[in-house]
C-alpha positions in Angstrom: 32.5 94.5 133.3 35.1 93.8 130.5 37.3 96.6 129.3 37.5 96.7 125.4 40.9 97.5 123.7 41.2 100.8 122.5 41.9 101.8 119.2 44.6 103.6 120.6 46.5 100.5 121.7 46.8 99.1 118.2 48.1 102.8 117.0 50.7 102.8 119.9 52.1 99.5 117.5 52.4 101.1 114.3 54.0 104.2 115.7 56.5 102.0 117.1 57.9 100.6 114.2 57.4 103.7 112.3 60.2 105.6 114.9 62.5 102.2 115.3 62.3 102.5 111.4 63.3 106.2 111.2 65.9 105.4 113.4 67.4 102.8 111.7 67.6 104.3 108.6 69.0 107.5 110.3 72.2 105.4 111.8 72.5 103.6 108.0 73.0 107.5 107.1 75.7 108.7 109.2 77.2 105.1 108.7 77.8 105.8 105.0 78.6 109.9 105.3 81.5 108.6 108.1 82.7 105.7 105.6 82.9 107.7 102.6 84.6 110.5 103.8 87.0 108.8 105.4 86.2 109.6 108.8 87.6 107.0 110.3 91.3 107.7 109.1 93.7 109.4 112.5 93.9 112.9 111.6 96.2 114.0 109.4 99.1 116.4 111.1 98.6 119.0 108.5 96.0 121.5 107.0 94.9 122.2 103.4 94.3 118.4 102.4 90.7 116.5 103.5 91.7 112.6 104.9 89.9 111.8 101.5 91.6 113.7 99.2 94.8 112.1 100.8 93.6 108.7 100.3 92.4 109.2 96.7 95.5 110.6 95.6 97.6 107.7 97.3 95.2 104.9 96.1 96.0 106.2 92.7 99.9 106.4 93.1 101.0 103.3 95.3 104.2 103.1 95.8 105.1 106.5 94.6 105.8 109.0 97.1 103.4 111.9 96.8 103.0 116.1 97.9 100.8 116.0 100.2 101.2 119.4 101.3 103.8 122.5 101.2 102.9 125.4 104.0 105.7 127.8 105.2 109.0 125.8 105.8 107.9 122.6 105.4 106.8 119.9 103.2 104.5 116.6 103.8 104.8 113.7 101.2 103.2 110.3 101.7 103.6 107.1 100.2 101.0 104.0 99.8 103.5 100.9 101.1 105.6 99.6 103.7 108.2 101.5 105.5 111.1 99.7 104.0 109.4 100.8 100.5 109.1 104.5 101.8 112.8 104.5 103.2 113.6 103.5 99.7 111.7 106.1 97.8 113.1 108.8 100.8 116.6 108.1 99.8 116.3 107.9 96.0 114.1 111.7 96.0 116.8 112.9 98.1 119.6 111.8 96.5 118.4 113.3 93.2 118.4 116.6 94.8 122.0 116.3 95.7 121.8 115.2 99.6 123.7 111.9 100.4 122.5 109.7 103.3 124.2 109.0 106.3 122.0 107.6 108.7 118.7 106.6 110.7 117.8 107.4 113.9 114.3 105.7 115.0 112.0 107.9 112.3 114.5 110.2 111.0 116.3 109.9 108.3 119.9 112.6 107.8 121.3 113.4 104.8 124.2 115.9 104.6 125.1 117.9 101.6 128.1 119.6 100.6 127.4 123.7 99.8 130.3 124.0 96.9 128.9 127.5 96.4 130.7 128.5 99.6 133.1 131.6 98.9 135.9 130.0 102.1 137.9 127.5 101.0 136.2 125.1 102.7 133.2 123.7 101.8 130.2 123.9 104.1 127.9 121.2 105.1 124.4 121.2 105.1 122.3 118.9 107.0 118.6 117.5 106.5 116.4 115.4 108.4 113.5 113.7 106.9 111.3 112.2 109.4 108.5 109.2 109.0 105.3 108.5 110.8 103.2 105.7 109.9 99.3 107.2 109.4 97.7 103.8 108.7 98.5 100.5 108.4 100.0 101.1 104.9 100.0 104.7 104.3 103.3 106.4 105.4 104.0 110.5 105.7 107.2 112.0 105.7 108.3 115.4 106.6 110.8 117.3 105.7 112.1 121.4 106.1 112.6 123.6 103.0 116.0 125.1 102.4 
């Protein structure tokens, strides 16, 4: 006696390719939710500002250092460039303010400033640092305390 092929053989198919669809479609969703929000950008060192936000506002400014961020002492500004480009831009912002540069040390950056406000006879000197990280491959933060 010959066994006959159930119906339930050819719905086993269908299913099949209805789940592998689901799936696929499923994986093409998170692929584009991850892509557009930047997801796959390191972490930025620094709360109040989403990777994409960051991004945005550098794609529309290259070459312009930018605020990324301002919490308690310190500030975070980024630039879309190289790192000779964002040494550049480092030392012309804090020159404007008054601090002259006197030297790098691996990704710090010193300036010194002289505080003419002093009542002694003798001026006092102030010193900043200004340090650089590179975040991507042409994205670079700098960071810097408030005085």
């Amino acid at each position: 006696m010959q066994h006959n092929p159930t119906p339930r053989k050819f719905l086993l198919r269908p299913l099949a390719v209805l789940v592998i669809s689901l799936c696929i479609l499923l994986i093409v969703i998170f692929a584009a939710i991850f892509i557009a929000n930047k997801e796959y950008y390191p972490n930025l060192p620094f709360e109040g500002m989403s990777k994409k936000e960051a991004v945005n506002l550098l794609n529309q400014n290259p070459g312009t250092l930018q605020v990324l961020s301002e919490s308690g002492d310190t500030v975070w500004m980024a630039m879309k460039g190289n790192l000779s480009e964002g040494k550049e831009q480092i030392m012309s912002l804090m020159e404007a303010r008054g601090w002259n540069y006197r030297t790098q040390e691996g990704s710090g950056y010193f300036f010194t400033k002289e505080d003419l406000t002093s009542t002694d006879t003798v001026p006092q000197r102030a010193d900043k640092i200004v340090t650089s990280r590179v975040w991507t491959r042409d994205i670079i933060l700098f960071r810097t305390e408030l005085q």
